[in-house]
LUMDORO-666718 format. One record per residue: residue in one letter; x, y, z of N, C-alpha, C in turn. Coordinates in steps of 0.02 Angstrom, whole numbers, padded with zeros to 5 digits, always signed. Layout:
! LUMDORO-666718
AXYZXYZXYZ...
! end
This chain:
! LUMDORO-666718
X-01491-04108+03596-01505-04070+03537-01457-04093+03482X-01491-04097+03424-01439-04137+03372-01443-04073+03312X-01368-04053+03286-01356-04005+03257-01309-04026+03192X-01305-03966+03145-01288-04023+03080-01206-03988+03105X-01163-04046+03100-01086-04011+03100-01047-04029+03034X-01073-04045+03011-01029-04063+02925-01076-04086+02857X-01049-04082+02798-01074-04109+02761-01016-04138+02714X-01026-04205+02690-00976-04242+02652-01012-04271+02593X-00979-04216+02544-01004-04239+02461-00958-04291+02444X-00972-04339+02398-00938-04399+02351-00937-04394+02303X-00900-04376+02271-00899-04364+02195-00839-04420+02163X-00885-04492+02155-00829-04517+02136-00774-04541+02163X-00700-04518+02166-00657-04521+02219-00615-04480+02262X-00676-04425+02250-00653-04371+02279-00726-04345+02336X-00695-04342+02409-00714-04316+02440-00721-04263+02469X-00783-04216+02479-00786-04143+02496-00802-04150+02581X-00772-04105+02601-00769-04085+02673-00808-04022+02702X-00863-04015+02703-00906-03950+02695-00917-03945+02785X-00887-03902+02807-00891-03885+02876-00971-03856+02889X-00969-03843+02971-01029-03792+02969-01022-03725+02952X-01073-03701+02920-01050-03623+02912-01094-03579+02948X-01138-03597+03015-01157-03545+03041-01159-03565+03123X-01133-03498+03154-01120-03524+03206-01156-03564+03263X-01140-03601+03315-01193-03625+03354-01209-03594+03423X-01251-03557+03460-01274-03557+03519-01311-03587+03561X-01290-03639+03600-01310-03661+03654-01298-03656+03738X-01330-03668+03771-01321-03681+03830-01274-03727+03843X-01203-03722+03902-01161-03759+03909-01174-03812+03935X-01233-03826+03960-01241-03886+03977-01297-03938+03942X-01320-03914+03867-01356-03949+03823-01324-03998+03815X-01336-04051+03822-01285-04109+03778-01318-04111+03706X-01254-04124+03654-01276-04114+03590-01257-04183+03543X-01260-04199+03489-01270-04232+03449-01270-04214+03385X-01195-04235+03357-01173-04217+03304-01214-04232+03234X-01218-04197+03166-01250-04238+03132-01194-04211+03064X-01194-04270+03027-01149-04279+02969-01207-04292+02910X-01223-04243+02868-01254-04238+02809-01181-04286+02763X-01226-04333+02741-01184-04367+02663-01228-04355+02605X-01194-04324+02521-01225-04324+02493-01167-04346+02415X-01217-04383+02384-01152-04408+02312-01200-04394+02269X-01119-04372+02221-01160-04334+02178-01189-04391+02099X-01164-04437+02134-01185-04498+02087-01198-04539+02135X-01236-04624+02114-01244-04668+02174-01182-04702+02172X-01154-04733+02228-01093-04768+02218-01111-04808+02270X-01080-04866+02228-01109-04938+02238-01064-04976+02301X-00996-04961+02289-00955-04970+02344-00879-04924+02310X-00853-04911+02373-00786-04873+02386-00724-04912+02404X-00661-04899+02401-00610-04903+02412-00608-04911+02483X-00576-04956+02521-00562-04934+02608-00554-04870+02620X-00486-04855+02582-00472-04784+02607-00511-04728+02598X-00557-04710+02558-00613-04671+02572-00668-04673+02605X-00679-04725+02616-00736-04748+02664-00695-04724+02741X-00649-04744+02745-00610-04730+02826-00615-04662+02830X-00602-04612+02760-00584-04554+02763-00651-04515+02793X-00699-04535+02771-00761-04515+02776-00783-04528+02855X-00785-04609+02884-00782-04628+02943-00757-04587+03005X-00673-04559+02995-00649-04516+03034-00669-04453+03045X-00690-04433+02992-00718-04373+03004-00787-04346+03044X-00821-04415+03033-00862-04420+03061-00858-04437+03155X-00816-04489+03148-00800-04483+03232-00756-04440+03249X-00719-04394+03216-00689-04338+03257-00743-04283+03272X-00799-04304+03253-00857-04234+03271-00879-04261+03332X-00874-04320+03355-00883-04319+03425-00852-04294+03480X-00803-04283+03450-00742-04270+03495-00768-04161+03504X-00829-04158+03482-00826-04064+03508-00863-04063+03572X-00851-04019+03583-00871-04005+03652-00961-04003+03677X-00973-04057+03723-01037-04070+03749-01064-04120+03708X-01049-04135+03642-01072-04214+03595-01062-04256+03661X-01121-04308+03639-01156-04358+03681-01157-04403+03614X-01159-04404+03559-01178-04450+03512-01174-04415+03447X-01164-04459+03395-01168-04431+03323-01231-04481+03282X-01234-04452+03222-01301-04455+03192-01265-04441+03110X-01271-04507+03077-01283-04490+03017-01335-04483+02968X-01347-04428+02936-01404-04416+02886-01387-04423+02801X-01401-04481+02790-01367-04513+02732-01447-04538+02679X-01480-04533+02628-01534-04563+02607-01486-04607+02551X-01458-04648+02582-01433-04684+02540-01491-04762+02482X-01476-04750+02429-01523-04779+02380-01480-04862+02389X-01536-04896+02351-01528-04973+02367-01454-04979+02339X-01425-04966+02300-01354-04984+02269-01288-04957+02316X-01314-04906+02341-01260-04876+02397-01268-04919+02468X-01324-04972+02478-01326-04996+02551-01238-05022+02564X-01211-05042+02503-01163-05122+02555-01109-05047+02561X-01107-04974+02552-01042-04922+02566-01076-04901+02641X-01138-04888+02612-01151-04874+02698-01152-04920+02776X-01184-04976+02742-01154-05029+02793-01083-05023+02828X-01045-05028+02779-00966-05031+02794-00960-04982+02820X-00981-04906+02839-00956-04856+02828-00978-04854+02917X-01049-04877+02916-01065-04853+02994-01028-04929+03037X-01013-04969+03009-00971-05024+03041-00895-04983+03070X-00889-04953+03034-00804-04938+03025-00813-04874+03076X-00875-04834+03107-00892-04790+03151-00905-04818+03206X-00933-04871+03223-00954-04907+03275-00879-04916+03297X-00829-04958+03240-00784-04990+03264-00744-04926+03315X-00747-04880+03290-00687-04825+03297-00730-04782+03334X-00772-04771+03385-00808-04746+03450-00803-04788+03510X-00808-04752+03549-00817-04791+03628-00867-04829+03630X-00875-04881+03661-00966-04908+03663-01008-04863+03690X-01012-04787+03749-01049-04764+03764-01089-04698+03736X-01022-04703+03670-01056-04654+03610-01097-04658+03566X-01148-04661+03565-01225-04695+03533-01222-04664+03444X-01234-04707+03421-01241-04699+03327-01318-04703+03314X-01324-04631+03292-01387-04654+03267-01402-04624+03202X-01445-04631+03157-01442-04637+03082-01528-04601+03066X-01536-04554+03027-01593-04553+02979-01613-04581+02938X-01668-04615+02943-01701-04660+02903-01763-04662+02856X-01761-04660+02810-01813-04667+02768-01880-04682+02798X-01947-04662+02790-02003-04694+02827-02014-04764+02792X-01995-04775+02722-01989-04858+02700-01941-04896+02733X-01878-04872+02757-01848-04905+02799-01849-04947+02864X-01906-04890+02869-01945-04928+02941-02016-04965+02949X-02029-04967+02886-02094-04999+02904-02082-05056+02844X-02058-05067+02809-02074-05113+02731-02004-05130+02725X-01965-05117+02726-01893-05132+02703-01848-05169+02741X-01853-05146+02815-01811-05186+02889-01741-05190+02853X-01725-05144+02823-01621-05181+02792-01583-05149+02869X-01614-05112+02905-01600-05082+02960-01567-05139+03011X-01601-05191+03003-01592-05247+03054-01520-05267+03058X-01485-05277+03005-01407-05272+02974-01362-05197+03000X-01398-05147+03034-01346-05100+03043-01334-05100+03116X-01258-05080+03125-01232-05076+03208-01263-05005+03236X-01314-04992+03242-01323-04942+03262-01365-04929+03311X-01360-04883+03354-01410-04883+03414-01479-04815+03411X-01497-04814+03350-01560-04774+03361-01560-04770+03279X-01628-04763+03261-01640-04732+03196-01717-04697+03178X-01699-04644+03146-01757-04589+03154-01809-04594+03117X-01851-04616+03109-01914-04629+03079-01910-04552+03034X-01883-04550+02957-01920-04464+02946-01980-04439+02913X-02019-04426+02954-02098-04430+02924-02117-04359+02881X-02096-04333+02880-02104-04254+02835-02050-04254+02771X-02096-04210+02721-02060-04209+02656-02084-04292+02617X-02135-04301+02633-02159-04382+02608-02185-04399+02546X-02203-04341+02546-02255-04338+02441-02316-04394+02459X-02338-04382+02391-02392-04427+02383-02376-04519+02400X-02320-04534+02348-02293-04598+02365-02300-04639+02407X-02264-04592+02455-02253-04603+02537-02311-04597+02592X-02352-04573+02583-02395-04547+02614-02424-04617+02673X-02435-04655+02627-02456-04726+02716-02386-04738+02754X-02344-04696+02743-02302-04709+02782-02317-04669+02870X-02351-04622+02824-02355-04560+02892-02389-04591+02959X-02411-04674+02950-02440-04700+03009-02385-04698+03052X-02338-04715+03058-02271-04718+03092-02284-04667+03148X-02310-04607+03152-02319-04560+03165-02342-04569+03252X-02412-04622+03216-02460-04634+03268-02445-04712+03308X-02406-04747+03248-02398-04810+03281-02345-04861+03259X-02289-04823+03319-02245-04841+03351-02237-04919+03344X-02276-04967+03365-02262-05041+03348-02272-05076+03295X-02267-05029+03223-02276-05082+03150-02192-05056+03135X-02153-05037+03175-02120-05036+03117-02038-05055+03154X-02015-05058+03105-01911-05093+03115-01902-05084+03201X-01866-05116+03226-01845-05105+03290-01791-05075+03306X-01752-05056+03275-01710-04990+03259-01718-04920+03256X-01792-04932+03231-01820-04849+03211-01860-04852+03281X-01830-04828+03356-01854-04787+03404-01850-04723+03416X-01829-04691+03354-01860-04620+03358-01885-04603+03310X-01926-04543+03300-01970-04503+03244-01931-04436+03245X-01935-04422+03179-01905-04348+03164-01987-04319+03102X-01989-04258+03120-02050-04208+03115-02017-04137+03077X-02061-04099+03067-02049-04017+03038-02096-03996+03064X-02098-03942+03075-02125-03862+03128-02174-03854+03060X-02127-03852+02968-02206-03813+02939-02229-03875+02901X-02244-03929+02938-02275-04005+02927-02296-04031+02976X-02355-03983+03029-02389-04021+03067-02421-04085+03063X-02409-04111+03089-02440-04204+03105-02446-04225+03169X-02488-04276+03169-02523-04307+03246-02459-04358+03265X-02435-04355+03334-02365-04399+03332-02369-04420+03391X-02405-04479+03412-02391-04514+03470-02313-04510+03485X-02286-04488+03544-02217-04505+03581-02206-04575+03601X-02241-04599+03624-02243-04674+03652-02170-04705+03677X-02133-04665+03701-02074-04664+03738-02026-04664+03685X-02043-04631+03613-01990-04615+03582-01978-04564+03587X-01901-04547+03566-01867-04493+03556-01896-04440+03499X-01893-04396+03499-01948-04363+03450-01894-04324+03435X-01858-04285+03346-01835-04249+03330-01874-04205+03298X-01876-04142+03317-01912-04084+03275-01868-04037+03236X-01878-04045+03169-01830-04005+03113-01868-03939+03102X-01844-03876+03093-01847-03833+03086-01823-03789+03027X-01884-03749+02983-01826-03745+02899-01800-03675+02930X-01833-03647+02967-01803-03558+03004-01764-03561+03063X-01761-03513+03061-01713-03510+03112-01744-03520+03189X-01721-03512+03233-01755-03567+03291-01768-03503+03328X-01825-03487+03378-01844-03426+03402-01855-03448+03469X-01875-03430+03537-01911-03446+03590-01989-03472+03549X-02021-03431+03517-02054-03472+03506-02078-03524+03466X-02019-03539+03422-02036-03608+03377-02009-03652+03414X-01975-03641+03486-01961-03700+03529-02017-03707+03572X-02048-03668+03572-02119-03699+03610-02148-03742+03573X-02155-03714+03527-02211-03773+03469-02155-03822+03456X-02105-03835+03441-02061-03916+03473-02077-03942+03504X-02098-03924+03575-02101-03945+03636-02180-03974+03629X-02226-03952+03608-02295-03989+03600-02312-04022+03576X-02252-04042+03522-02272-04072+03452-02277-04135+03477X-02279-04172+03517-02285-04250+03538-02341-04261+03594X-02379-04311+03580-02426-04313+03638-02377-04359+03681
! end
């Protein structure tokens, strides 16, 4: 189960440290999967080492909570911010164990038209097919077929009030939720993949 444990604003050269603010209940034996929301409040093109590390650490000390299996950054970083994020999940890879898996949210252009993915150290990336607009919309094949797109992006991420047809095809399937999570909006999780 992948849960959001931070959020890190950029403002420039100043970094915000936005903890979680609501508590988590799980089962002690869920293994979980950290997720680090990045958001700037301008695009920035590249950073300083030392903020980039600052940001980095924080991010691998969220592995370090109790039952994480892996962290996950959720970053929509725009074409001018690629060469900070590059560096940034380099400098996370570097500073994890190898058996701690990185995996990243990805744009649905990321995975089907763009491939800049091919360049990142990372071991999973989430296809995100909901919230697509008109624009986006032939992206939503991704959905159904699994082999047009980046080889990085072996998983799909979904929403509960954005039903869509979603072949599993031995991917990992993330289901986002805008409410709060009930017995039964975890059922309808649980179906959402053929």
């Amino acid at each position: 189960m992948a849960f959001l444990a931070q959020t890190i604003t950029i403002d420039g050269r100043i970094v915000i440290h936005g903890p979680r603010r609501q508590p988590l209940f799980v089962d002690p034996s869920t293994p979980l999967m950290t997720v680090t929301r990045i958001e700037t409040a301008a695009p920035v093109a590249a950073l300083d080492a030392d903020i980039v590390d600052d940001v980095a650490v924080a991010i691998v000390r969220s592995a370090a909570l109790p039952q994480v299996i892996g962290v996950q950054v959720d970053f929509d970083a725009v074409r001018s911010e690629r060469t900070f994020y590059r560096d940034l999940l380099r400098r996370i890879r570097a500073r994890l164990p190898t058996n701690v898996p990185v995996s990243v949210t990805a744009l649905a252009s990321w995975c089907a038209g763009d491939r800049w993915l091919d360049q990142l150290p990372i071991d999973e990336a989430v296809a995100m097919i909901f919230r697509l607009g008109p624009m986006n919309a032939p992206y939503a094949a991704i959905a159904d077929t699994p082999t047009s797109v980046a080889r990085q992006c072996t998983a799909v991420g979904t929403s509960l009030d954005e039903p869509i047809h979603l072949r599993r095809s031995g991917r990992r399937v993330y289901v986002f939720n805008p409410k709060s999570w009930t017995p039964e909006s975890v059922r309808l999780a649980r179906g959402v993949a053929e």
